[in-house]
KOLDO-362558 format. One line per 4 residues: number of its first residue (from 0); their letters; for each residue x, y, z of N, C-alpha, C. Coordinates in pm, whole numbers, plus 50000, padded with zeros to 5 digits. Layout:
BEGIN
NUM> a> X Y Z X Y Z X Y Z; ...
end
This chain:
BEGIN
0> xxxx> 52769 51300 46412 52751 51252 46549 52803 51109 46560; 52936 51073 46653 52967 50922 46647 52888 50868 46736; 52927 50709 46742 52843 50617 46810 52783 50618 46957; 52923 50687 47021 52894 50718 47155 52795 50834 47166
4> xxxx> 52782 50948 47114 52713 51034 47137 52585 51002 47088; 52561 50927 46999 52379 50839 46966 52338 50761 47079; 52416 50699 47180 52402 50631 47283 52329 50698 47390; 52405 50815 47370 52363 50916 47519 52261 50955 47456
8> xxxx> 52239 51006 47346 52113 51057 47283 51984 50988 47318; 51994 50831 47285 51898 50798 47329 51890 50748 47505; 51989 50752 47563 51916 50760 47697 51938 50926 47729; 51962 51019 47714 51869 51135 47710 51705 51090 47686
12> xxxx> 51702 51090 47593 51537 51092 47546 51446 51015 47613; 51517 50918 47707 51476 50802 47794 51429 50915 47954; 51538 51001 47985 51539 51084 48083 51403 51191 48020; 51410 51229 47906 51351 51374 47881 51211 51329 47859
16> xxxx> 51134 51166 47863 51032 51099 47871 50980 51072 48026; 51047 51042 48085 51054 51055 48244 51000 51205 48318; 51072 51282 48262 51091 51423 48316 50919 51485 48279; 50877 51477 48130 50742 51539 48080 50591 51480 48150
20> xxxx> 50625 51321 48208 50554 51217 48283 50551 51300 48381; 50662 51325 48470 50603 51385 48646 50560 51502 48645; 50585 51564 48519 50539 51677 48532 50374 51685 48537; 50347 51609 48407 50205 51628 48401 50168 51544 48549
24> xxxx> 50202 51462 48603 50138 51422 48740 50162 51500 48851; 50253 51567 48821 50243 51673 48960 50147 51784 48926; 50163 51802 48813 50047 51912 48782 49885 51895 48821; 49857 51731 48785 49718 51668 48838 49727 51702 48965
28> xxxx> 49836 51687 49071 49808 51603 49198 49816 51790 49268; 49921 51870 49213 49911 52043 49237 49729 52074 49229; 49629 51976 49147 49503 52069 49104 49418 52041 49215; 49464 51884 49271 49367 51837 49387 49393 51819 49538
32> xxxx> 49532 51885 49544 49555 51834 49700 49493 51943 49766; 49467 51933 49891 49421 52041 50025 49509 52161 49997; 49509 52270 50045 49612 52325 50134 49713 52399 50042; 49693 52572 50017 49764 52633 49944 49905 52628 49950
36> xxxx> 50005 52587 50053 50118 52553 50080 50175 52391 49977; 50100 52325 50005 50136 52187 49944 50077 52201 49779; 49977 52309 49744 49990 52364 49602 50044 52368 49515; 50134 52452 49623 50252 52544 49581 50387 52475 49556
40> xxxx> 50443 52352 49670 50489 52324 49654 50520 52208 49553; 50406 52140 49527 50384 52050 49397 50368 52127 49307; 50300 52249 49279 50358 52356 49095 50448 52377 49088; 50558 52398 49242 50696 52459 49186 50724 52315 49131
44> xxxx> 50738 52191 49180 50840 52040 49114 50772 52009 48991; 50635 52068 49000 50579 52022 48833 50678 52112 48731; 50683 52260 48788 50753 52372 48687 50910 52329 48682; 50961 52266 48775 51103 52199 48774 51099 52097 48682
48> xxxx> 51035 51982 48692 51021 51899 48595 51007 51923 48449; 50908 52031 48415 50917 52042 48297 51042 52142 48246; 51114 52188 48329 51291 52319 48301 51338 52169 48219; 51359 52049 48337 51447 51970 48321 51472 51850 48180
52> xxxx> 51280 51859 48150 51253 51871 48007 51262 51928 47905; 51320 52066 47896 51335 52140 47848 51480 52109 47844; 51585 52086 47912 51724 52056 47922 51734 51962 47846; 51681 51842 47831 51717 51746 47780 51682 51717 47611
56> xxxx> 51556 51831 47619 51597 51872 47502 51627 51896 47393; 51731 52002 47487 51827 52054 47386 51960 51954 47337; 51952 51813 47355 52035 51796 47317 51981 51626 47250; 51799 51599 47283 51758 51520 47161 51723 51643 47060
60> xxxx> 51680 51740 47028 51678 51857 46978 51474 51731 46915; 51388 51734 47009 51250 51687 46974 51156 51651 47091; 51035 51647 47033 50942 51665 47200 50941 51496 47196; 50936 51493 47361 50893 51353 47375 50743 51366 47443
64> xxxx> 50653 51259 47415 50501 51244 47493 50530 51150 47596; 50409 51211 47700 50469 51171 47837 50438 50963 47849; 50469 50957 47961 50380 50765 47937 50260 50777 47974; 50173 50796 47941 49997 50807 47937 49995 50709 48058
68> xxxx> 50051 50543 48022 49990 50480 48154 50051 50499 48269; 50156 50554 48302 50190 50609 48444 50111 50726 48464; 50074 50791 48376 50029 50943 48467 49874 50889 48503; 49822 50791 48406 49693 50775 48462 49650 50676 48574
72> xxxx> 49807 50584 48584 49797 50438 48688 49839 50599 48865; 49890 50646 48847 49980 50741 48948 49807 50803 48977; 49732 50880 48898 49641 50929 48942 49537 50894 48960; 49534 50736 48927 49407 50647 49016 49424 50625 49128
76> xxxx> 49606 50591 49159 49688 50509 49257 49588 50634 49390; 49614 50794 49357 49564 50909 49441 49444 50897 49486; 49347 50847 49386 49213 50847 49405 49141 50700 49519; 49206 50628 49511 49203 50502 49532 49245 50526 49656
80> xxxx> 49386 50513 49667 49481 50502 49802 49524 50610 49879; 49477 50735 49824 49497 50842 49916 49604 50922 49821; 49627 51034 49822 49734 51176 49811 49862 51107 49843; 49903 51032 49999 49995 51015 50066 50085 50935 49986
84> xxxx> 49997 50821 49935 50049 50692 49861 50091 50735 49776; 50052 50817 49686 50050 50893 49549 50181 50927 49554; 50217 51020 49620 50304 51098 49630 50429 51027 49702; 50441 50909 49766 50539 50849 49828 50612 50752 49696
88> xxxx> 50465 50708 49585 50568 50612 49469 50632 50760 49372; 50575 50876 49404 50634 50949 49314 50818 50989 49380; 50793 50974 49506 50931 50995 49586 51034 50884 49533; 50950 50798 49537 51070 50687 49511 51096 50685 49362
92> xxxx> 51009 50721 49303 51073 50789 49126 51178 50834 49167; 51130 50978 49226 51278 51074 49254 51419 51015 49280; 51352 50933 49352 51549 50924 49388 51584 50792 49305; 51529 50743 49235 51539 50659 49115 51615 50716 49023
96> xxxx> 51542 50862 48989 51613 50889 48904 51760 51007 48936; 51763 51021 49071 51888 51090 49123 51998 50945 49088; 51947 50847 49160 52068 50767 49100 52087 50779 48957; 52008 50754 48863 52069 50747 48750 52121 50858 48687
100> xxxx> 52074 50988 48700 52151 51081 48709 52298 51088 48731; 52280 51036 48831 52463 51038 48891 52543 50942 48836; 52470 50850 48738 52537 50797 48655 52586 50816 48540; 52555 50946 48502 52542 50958 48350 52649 51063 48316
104> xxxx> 52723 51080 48220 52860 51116 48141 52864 51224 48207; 52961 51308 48268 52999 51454 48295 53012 51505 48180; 52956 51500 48031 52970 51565 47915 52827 51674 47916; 52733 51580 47992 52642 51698 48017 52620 51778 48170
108> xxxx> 52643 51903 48129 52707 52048 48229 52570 52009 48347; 52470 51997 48283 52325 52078 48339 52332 51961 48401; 52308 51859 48467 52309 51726 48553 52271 51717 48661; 52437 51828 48689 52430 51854 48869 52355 51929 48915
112> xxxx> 52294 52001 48828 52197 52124 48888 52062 52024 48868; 52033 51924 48770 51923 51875 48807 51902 51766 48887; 52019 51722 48966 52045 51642 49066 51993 51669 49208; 52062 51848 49188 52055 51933 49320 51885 51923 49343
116> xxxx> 51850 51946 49192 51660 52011 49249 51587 51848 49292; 51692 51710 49227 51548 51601 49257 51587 51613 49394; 51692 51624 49480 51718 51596 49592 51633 51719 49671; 51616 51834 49595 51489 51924 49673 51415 51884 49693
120> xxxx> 51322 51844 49594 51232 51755 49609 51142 51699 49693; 51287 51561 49695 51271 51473 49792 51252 51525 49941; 51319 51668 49973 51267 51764 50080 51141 51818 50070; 51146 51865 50016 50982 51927 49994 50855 51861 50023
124> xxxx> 50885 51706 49926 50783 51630 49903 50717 51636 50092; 50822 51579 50212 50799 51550 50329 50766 51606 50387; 50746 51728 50325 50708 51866 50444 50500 51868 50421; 50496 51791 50279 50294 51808 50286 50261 51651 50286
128> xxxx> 50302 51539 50308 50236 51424 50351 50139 51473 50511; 49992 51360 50421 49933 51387 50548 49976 51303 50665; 50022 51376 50757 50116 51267 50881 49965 51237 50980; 49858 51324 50990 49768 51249 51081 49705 51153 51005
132> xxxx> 49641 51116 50830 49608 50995 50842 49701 50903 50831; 49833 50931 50805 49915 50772 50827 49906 50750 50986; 49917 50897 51076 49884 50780 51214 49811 50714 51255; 49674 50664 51134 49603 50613 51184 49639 50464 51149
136> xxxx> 49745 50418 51048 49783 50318 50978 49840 50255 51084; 49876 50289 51212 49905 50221 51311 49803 50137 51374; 49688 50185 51351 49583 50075 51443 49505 50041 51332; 49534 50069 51203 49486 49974 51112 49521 49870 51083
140> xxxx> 49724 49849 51103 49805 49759 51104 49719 49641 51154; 49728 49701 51299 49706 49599 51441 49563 49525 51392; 49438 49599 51379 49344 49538 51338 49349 49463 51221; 49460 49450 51087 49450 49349 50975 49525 49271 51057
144> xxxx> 49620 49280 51102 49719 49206 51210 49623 49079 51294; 49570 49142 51346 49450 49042 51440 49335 48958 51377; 49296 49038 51255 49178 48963 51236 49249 48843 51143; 49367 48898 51021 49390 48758 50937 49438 48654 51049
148> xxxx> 49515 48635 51145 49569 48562 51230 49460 48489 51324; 49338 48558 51398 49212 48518 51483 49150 48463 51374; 49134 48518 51252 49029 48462 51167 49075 48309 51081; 49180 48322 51056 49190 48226 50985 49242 48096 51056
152> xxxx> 49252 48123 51184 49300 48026 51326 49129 47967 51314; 49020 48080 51349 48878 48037 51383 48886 47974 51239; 48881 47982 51122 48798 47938 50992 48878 47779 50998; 49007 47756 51020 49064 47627 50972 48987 47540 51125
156> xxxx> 49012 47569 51255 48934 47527 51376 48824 47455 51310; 48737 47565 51289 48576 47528 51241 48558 47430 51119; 48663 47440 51047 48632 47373 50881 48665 47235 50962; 48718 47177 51004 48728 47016 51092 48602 46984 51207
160> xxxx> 48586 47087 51276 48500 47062 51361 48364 47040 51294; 48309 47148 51214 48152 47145 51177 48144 47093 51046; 48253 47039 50996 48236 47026 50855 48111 47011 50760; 48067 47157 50782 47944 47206 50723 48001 47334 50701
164> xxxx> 48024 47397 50541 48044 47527 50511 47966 47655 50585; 47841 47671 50546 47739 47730 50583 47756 47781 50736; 47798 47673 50842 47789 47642 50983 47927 47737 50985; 48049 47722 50897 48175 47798 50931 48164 47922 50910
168> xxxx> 48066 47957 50833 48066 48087 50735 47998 48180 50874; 47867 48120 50891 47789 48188 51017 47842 48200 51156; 47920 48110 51131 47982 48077 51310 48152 48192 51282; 48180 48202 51191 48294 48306 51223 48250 48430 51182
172> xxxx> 48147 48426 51123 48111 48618 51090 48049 48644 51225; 48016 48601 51319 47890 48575 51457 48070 48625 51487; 48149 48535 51515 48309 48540 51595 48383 48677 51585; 48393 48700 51422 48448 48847 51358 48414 48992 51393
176> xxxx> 48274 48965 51359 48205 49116 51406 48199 49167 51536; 48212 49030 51626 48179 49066 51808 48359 49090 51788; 48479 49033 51748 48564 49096 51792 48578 49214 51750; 48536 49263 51596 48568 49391 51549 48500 49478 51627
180> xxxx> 48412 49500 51663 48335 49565 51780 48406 49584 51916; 48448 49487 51917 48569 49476 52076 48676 49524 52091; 48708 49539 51922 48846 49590 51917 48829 49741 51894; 48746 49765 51814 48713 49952 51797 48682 49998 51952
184> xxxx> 48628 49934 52032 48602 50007 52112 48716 49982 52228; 48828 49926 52215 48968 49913 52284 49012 50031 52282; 49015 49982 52100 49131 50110 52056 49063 50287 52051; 48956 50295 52089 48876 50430 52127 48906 50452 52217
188> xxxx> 48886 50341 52342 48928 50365 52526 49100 50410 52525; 49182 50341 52393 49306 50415 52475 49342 50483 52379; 49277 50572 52291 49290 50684 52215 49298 50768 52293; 49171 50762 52351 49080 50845 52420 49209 50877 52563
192> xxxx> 49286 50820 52595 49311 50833 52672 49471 50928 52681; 49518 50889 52588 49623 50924 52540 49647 51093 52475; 49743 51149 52542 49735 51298 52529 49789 51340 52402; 49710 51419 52294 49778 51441 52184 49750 51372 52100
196> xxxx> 49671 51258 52078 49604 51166 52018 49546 51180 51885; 49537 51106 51790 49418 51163 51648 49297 51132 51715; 49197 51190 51617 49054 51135 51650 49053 51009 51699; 48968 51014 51831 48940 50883 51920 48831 50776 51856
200> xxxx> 48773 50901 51782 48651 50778 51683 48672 50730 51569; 48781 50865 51505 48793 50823 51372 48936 50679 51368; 49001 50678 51469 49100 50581 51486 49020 50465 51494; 48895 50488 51593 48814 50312 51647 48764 50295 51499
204> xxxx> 48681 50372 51418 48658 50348 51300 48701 50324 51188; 48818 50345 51149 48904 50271 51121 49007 50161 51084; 48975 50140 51295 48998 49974 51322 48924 49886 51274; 48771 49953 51380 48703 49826 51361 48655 49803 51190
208> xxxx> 48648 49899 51112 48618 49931 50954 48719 49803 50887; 48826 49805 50897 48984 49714 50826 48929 49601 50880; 48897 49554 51010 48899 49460 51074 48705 49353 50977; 48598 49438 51033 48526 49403 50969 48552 49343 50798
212> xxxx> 48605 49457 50746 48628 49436 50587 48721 49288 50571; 48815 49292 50661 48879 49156 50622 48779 49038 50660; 48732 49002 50766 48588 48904 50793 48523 48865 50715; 48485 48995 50642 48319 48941 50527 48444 48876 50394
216> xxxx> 48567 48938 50383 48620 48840 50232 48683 48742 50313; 48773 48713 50379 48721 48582 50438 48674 48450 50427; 48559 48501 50471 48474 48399 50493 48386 48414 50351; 48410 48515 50275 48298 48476 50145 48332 48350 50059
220> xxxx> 48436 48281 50082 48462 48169 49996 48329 48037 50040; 48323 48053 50240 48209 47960 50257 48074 47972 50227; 48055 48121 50159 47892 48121 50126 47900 48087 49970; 48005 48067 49930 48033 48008 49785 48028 47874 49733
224> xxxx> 48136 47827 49802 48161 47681 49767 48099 47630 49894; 48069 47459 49811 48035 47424 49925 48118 47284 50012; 48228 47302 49920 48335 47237 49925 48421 47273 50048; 48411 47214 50156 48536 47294 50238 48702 47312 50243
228> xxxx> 48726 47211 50213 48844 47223 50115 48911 47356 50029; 48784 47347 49910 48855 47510 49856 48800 47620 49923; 48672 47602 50003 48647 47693 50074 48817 47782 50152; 48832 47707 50263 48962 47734 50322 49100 47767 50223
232> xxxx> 49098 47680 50111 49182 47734 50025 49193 47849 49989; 49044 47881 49892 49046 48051 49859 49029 48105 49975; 49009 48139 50075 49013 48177 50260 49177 48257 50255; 49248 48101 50304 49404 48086 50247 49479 48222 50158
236> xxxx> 49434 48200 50060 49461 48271 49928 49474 48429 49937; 49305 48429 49978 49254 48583 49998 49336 48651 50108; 49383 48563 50233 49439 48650 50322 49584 48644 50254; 49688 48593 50175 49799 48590 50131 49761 48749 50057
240> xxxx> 49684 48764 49988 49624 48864 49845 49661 48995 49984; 49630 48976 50081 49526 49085 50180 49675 49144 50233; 49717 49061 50322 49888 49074 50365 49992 49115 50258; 49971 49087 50108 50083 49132 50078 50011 49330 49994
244> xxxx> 49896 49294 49998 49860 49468 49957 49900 49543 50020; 49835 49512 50165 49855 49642 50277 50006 49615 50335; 50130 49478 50355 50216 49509 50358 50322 49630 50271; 50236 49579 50148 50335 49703 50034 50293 49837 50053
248> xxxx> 50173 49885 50080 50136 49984 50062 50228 50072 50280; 50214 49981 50324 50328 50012 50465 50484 50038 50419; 50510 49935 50311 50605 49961 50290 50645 50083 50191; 50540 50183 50124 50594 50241 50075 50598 50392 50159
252> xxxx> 50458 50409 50250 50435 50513 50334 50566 50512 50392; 50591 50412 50492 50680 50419 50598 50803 50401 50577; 50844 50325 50393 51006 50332 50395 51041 50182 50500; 50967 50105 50499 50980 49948 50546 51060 49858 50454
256> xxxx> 51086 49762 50502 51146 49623 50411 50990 49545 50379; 50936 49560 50255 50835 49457 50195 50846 49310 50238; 50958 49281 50195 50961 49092 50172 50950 49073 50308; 51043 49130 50403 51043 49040 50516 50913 49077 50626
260> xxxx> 50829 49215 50621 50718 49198 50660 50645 49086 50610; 50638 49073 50465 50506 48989 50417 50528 48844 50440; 50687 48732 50427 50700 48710 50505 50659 48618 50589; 50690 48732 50722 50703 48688 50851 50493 48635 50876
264> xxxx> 50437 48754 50810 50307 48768 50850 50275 48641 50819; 50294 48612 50657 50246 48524 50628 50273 48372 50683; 50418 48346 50762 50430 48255 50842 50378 48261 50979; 50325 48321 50988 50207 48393 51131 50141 48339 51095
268> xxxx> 50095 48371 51008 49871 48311 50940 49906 48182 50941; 49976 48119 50865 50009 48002 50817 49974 47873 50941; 50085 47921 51010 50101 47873 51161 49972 47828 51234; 49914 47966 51280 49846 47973 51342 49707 47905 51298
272> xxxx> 49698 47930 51130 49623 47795 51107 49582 47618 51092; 49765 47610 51069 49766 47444 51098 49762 47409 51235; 49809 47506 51304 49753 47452 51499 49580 47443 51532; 49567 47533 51445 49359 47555 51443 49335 47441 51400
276> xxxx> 49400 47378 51282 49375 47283 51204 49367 47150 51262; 49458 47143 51343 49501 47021 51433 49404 47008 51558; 49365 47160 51622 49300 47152 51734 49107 47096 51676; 49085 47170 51555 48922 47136 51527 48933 46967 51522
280> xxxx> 49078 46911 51442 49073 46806 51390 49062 46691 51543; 49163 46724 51654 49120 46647 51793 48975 46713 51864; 48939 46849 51861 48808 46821 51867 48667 46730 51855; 48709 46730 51707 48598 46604 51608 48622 46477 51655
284> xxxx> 48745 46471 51687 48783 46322 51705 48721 46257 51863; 48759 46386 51930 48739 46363 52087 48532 46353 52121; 48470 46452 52053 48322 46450 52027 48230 46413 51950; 48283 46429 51841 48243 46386 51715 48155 46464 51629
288> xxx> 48087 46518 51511 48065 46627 51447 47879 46664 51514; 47889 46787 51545 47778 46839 51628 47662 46834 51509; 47716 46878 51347 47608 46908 51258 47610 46772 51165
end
C-alpha cells in the first residue's frame, strides 16, 4: 500500500468514525421521538448510517467505536433543548459531511451514492421537526427581546438613583413581574385573536415564563453582592451569557446568521443601558438619593 493510499486510509477511518456516531444517535433519538412516521424515518438514516459504515469499512478493513462524547453531549442536547434542537445540530452534521464527501478522491466508487442518501436526509430530517413548538419561539424571542433591554435599562436607572442594592433588586422584580404579566396577557389577546393560531395560553405561557425567568437571574446579582458596581456588572454579564444562548439556539432552529444577531442585541442592551445610566445618574443629581 503506497503513501497516498495510507492517507485516504486514514481519513476513511475519520469518515467510518463519524458514520457509527450518528448512527447510534439516531437510533437513541428513533427510541424517543413522538409519532410512528418520524420513527420510521430516523431508523431508516440510523440503518443508512450504519450501510455507510459498513462501506468504509471495507477499505480500513477494522471496526471503529463511535465518539461516546457526541452521542451522549447530542442526547442531553434532546433532553434539555427539545427533539427539534437535537435534530437540527444533527442536520448540520449532515451537510458537513456532504461537503466533505464531495471532496474526497473519485478512487472510491461508493461516495456518490453516499452523498445521494446524506442529501436524503437532509429531506427527510424537515418533514418531522416539531413546526408548532418552534412557532412558539416567536413570542419567546420578543419576550427575551423586551425583558433584557426594559430590564437592564430599569437595573442601570435604579443602580444611580437608589444606590442601595436591596432597593434595586425589589424595585425591578416589583417592575419585571407586572410587565411579564402584561406581556403574557398581550400576547394571549392577539393569539387569541388570530385565525389558525398555536395555543393562546400555551404561547402567553411561554412568554410570560422566558420573560419572568430572565428577571429573577437578573437581578440575582443584587440579592448577592452588595456592591453595586459588580452587582450591575454580573447583571451585565448574565444578560451577554442569556443573548448569546438563545441567539444560537435561533440560529440553529431557523438557519439564522449567529454573530450578527448576537451582535446587534447586544449593542441594544448595551445602549439602552448607558442612557438608563445617564438618566438615574441626572435623576440623583436633580433630587438627590431617596434611600
Amino acid at each position: 500500500m503506497n503513501k497516498g493510499r495510507d492517507f485516504d486510509t486514514r481519513g476513511v477511518a475519520v469518515f467510518q468514525k463519524s458514520e457509527i456516531t450518528e448512527y447510534e444517535i439516531y437510533k437513541y433519538l428513533a427510541g424517543r421521538v413522538r409519532g410512528l412516521k418520524s420513527r420510521r424515518i430516523l431508523s431508516q438514516i440510523a440503518d443508512d448510517e450504519m450501510r455507510h459504515y459498513n462501506v468504509w469499512k471495507t477499505y480500513t478493513r477494522q471496526d471503529v467505536a463511535p465518539n461516546r462524547i457526541k452521542v451522549w453531549f447530542i442526547t442531553f442536547i434532546s433532553l434539555v433543548f427539545g427533539f427539534t434542537f437535537a435534530v437540527k445540530l444533527m442536520e448540520n452534521s449532515e451537510k458537513r459531511a456532504h461537503f466533505l464527501y464531495s471532496r474526497f478522491p473519485g478512487s472510491f466508487k461508493e461516495v456518490n451514492g453516499i452523498i445521494r442518501d446524506e442529501e436524503e436526509h437532509e429531506q427527510a430530517l424537515q418533514m418531522i421537526f416539531d413546526e408548532e413548538r418552534l412557532q412558539h419561539i416567536g413570542s419567546v424571542v420578543f419576550a427575551l427581546n423586551n425583558a433584557l433591554v426594559e430590564l437592564m435599562g430599569v437595573l442601570a436607572g435604579l443602580t444611580f438613583a437608589l444606590q442601595n442594592s436591596r432597593a434595586v433588586a425589589l424595585t425591578a422584580s416589583i417592575t419585571g413581574i407586572a410587565a411579564a404579566l402584561s406581556m403574557g396577557a398581550s400576547i394571549y389577546l392577539a393569539a387569541k385573536s388570530e385565525q389558525g393560531a398555536t395555543n393562546p395560553l400555551v404561547t402567553a405561557f411561554s412568554t410570560g415564563f422566558a420573560y419572568i425567568l430572565t428577571v429573577l437571574l437578573l437581578i440575582a446579582p443584587y440579592f448577592i453582592f452588595n456592591d453595586l458596581v459588580r452587582s450591575f456588572g454580573a447583571s451585565l454579564f448574565l444578560a451577554i451569557v442569556i443573548i448569546g444562548l438563545f441567539n444560537y439556539y435561533i440560529s440553529v432552529v431557523r438557519h439564522l446568521s449567529f454573530k450578527s444577531r448576537f451582535l446587534e442585541m447586544v449593542a441594544l442592551c448595551s445602549s439602552v443601558a448607558a442612557l438608563s445610566f445617564l438618566a438615574g445618574y441626572l435623576i440623583r443629581v436633580a433630587f438627590g438619593s431617596i434611600i
